[in-house]
VEXKE-101362 format. One line per 8 residues: their letters; for each residue x, y, z of N, C-alpha, C. Coordinates in pm, whole numbers, plus 50000, padded with zeros to 5 digits. Atoms other than C-alpha are relative to their C-alpha. Example, Ala and Ser with C-alpha at 12.3 -4.5 7.8 and 13.67 -1.06 7.14 Angstrom:
AS = 50089,49881,50000,51230,49550,50780,50090,50120,50000 | 49918,49881,49994,51367,49894,50714,49923,50109,50073
end
This chain:
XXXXXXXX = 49944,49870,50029,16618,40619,57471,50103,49989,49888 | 49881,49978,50101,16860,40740,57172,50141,50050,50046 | 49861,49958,49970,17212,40717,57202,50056,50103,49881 | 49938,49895,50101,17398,41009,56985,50141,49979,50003 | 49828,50008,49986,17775,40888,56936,50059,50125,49947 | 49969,49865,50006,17934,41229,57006,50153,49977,49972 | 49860,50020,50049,18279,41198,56848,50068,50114,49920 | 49967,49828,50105,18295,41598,56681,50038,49981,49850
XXXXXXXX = 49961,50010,50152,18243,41471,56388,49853,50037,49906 | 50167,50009,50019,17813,41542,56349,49964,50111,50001 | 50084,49900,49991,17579,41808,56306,49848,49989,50069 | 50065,50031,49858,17481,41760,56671,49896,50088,49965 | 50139,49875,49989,17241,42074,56684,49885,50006,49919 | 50099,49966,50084,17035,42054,56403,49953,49827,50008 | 50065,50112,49939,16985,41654,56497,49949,50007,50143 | 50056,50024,49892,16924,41718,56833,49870,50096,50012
XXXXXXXX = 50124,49902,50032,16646,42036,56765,49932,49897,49925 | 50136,50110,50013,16468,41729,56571,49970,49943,50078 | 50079,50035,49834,16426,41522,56849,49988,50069,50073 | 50119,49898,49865,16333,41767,57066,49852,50098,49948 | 50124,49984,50027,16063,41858,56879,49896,49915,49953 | 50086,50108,49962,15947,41514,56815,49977,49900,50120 | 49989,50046,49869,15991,41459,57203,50045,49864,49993 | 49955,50101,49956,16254,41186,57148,50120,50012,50060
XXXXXXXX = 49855,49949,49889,16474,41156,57459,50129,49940,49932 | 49874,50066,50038,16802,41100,57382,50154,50068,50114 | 49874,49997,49988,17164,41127,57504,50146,49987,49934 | 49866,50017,50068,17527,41156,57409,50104,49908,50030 | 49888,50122,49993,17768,40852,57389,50146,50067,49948 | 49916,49928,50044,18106,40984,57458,50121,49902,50027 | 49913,50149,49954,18278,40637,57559,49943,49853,49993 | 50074,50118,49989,18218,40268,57500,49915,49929,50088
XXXXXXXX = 50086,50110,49812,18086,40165,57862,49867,50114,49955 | 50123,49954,49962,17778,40452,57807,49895,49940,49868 | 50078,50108,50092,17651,40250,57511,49849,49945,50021 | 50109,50067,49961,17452,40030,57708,49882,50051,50077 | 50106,49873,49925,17239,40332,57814,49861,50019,49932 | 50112,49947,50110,17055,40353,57501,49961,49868,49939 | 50101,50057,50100,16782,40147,57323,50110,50008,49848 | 49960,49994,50123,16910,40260,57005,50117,50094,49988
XXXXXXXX = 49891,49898,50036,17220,40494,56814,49968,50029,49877 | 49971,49896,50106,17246,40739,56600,50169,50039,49984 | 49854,49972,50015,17625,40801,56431,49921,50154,49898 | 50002,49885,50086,17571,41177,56281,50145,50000,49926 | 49877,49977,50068,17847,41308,56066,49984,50092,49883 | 49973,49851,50071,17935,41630,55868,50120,49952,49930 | 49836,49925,50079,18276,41696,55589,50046,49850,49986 | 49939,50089,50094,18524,41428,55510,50044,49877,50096
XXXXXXXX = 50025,50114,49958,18483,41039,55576,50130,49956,50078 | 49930,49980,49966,18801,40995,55622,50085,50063,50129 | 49985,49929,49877,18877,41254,55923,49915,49904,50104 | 50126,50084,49902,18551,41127,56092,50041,49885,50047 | 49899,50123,49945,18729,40781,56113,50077,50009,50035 | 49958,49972,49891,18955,40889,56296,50017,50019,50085 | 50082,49920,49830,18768,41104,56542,49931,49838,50025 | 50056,50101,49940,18577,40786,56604,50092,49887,50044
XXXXXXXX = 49956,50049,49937,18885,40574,56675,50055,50045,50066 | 49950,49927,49840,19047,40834,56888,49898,49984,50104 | 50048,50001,49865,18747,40812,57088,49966,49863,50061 | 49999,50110,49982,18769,40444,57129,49865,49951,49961 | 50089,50056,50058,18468,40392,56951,49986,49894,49901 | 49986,50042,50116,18537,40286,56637,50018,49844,50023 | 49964,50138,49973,18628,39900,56793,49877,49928,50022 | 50110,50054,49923,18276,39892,56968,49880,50005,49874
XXXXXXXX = 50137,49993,50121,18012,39982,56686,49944,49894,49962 | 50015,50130,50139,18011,39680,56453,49989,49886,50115 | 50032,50104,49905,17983,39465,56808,49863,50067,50025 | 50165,49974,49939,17615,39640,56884,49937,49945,49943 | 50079,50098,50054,17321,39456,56857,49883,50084,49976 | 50136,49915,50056,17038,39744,56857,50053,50049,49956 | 49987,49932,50144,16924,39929,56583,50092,50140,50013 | 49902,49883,49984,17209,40205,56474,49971,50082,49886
XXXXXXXX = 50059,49919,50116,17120,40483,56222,50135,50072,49962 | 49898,49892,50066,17424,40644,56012,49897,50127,49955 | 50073,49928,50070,17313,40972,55883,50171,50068,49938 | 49842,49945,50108,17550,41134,55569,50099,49929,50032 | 49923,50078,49995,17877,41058,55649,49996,49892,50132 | 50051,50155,49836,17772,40824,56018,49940,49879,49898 | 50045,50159,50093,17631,40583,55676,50108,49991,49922 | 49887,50065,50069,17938,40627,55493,50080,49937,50083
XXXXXXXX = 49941,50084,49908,18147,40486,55790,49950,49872,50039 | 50023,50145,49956,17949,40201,55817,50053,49939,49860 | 49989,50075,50100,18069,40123,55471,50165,49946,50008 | 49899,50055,49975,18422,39923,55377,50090,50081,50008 | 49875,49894,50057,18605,40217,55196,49951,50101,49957 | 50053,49896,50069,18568,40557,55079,50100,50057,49903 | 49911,49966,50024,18753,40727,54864,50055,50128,50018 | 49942,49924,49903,18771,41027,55073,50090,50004,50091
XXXXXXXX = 49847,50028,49874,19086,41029,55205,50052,49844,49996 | 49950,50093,50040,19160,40722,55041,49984,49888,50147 | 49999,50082,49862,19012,40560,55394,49950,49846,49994 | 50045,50088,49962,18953,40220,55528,49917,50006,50133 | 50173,49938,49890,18584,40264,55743,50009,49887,50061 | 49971,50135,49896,18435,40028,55966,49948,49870,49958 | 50038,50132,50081,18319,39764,55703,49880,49899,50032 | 50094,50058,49968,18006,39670,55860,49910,49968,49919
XXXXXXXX = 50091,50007,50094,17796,39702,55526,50118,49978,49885 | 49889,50045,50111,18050,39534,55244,49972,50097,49891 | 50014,49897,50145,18009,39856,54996,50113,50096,50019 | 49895,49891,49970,18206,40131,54910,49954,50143,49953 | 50059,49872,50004,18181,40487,54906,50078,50096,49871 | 49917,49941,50140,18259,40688,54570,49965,50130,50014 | 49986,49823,50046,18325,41041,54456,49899,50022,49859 | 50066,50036,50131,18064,41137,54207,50069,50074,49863
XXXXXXXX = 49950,49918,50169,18335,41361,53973,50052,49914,49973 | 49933,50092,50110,18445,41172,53694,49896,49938,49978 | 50068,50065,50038,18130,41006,53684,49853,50014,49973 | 50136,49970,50007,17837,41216,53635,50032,50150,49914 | 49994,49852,50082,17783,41542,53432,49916,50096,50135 | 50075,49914,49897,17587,41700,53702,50095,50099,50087 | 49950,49928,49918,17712,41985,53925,50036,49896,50131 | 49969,50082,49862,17886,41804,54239,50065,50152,50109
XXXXXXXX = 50122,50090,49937,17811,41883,54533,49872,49977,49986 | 50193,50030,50002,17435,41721,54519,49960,50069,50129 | 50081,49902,49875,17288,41963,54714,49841,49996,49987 | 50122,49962,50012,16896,41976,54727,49915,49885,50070 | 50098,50110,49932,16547,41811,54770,50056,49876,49878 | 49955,50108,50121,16606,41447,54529,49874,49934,50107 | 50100,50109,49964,16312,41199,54547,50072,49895,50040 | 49941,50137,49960,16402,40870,54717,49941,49909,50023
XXXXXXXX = 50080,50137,50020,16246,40540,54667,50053,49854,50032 | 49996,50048,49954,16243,40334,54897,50016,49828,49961 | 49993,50154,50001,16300,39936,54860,49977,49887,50151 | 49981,50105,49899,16257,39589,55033,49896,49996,50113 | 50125,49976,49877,15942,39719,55267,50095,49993,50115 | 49905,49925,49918,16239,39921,55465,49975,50055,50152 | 50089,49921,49932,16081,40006,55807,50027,50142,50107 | 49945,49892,49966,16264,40315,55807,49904,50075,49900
XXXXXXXX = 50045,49881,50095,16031,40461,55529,49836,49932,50017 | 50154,50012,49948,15699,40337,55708,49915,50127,49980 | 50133,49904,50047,15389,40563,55622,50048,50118,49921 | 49959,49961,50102,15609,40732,55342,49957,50001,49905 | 50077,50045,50135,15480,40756,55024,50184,49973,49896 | 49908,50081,50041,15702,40563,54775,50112,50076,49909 | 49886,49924,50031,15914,40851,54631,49975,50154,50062 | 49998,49896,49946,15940,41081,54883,50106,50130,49964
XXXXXXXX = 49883,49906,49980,16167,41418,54900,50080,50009,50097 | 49913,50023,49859,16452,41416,55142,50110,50111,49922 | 49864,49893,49997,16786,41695,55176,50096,49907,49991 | 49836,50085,50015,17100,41585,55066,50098,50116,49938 | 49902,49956,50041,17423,41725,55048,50165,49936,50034 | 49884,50060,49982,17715,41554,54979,50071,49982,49862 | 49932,49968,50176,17986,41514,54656,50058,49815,50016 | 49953,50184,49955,18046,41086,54787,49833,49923,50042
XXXXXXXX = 50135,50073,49978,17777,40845,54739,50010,49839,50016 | 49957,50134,50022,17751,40476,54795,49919,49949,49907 | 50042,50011,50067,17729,40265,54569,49886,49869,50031 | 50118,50098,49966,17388,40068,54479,50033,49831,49976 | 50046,50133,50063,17326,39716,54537,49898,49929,50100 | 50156,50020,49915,17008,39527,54620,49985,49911,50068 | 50008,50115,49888,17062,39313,54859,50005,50089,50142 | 49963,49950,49859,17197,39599,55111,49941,50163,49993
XXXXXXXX = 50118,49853,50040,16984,39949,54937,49889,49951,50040 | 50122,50007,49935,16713,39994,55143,49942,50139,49935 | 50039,49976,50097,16650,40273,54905,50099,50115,49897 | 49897,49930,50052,16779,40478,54604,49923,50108,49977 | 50016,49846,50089,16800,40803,54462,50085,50008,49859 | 49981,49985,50155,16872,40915,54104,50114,50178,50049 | 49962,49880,50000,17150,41211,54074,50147,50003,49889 | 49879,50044,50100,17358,41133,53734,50007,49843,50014
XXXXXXXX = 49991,50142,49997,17357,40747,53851,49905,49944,50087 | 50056,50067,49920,17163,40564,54060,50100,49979,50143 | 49875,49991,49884,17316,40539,54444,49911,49966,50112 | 50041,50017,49902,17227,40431,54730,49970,50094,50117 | 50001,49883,49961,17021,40672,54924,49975,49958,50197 | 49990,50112,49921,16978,40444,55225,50048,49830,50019 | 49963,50173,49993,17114,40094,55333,49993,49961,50137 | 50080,50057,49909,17001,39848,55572,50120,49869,49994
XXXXXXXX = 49983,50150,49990,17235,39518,55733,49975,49976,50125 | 49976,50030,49850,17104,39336,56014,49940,50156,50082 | 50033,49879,49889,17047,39604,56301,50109,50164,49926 | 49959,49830,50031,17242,39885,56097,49950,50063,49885 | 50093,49919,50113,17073,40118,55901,50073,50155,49992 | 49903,49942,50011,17216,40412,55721,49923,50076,49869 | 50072,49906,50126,17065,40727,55519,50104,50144,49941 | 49853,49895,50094,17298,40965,55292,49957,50145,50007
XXXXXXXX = 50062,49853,50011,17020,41247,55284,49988,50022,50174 | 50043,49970,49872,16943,41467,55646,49857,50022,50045 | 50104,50010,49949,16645,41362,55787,49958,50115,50100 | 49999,49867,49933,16697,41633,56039,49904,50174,49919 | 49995,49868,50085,16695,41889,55765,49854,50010,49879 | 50118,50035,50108,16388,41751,55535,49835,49961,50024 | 50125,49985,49938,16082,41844,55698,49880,49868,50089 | 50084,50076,49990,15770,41618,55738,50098,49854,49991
XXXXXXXX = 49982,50150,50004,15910,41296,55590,50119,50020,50065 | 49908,50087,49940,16231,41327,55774,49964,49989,50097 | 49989,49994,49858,16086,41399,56104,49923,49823,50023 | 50076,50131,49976,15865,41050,56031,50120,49923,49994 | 49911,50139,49964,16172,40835,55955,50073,50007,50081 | 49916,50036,49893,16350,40955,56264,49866,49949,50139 | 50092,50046,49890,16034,40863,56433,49982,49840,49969 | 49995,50134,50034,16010,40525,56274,50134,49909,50061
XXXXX = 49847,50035,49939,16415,40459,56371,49920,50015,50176 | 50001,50006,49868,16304,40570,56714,49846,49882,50072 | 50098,50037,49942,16013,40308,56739,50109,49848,49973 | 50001,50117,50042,16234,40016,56596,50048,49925,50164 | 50004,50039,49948,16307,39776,56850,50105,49816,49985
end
C-alpha cells in the first residue's frame, strides 16, 4: 500500500482522486511509527519550499525520511525537499539528493511561473517512465527548479535552461511536474512508482 506523508503542506485531493481512480490503496502518514504501514511514500507538496520544511519537522517527520528504505516519490515541492537547499526561503531541506534548488528569475527570459504541458525526457532507463514514450508531456507549475546533473536526473525538461524534471538516488525518486494533473502519462508513472518494489 501507499503511504501519503500528510504534513499540510500537499495537494492531497487532486493526488488522492488519482489513485482512486487507478485503484491504488493508499493511506495517510501523520507520525513516524505509521511509516511502517506502507510499501511505499509519496511526499506531495504545494507553495514555498521553505514553509513545507518546516511543516515536515513540526510533524516529526522531517528526522525519519532520509532513514527509509522503500521507494519514496517527491512530487513538486515533496522533490524539492529531498534536495540540499533551496533558495526559497533561503532554506536548508533534507539533503538526501546533494543538489540544489534555484529560482528561475535572473536566469531565463521566459515568463516565470513555468506553468504548462513541457516535454520531458527521460534518462538512465528510469523505471518511473516505463512504457513512456521518450519525450513525453507532463504539467508543471512552479517558478524553482533543480538543478541538472547526470548522475542524479532521471530526466530533464527544457524551459529557458535545462533542469531537472525528475531525479532518482537509491530508493528516492522525485518529479517537479504533477503527475496527478497530466493525464495518461501521469496516471502511468504513478502506476509504475506504485509497482516498484
Amino acid at each position: 500500500m501507499t503511504g501519503i506523508i500528510n504534513y499540510e503542506a500537499g495537494n492531497i485531493f487532486s493526488l488522492t482522486a488519482a489513485l482512486d481512480r487507478l485503484d491504488i490503496p493508499y493511506g495517510m502518514i501523520n507520525k513516524t511509527s505509521e511509516v511502517e504501514r506502507y510499501d511505499r511514500i509519496i511526499i506531495p507538496g504545494v507553495g514555498h519550499a521553505g514553509a513545507a520544511m518546516q511543516k515536515l519537522r513540526d510533524s516529526g517527520l522531517a528526522g525519519a525520511v532520509g532513514e527509509i528504505k522503500k521507494p519514496i516519490l517527491g512530487i513538486c515541492v515533496g522533490m524539492q525537499l529531498l534536495t540540499a537547499y533551496s533558495e526559497e526561503g533561503n532554506a536548508s531541506l533534507l539533503d538526501i539528493v546533494p543538489l540544489k534548488t534555484y529560482h528561475f528569475e535572473g536566469r531565463i527570459a521566459e515568463k516565470v511561473p513555468h506553468t504548462g504541458w513541457n516535454k520531458v525526457y527521460p534518462e538512465n532507463n528510469n523505471p518511473l517512465f516505463e512504457n513512456l514514450k521518450k519525450d513525453t508531456y507532463f504539467y508543471f507549475v512552479h517558478s524553482y527548479f533543480i538543478e541538472y546533473n547526470a548522475t542524479f536526473t532521471a530526466a530533464f525538461a527544457q524551459y529557458g535552461l535545462k533542469f531537472s524534471a525528475a531525479i532518482q538516488d537509491k530508493n528516492f525518486f522525485g518529479v517537479q511536474f504533477h503527475p496527478e494533473k497530466s493525464g495518461a502519462a501521469g496516471e502511468q508513472l504513478l502506476l509504475n512508482f506504485s509497482n516498484l518494489r
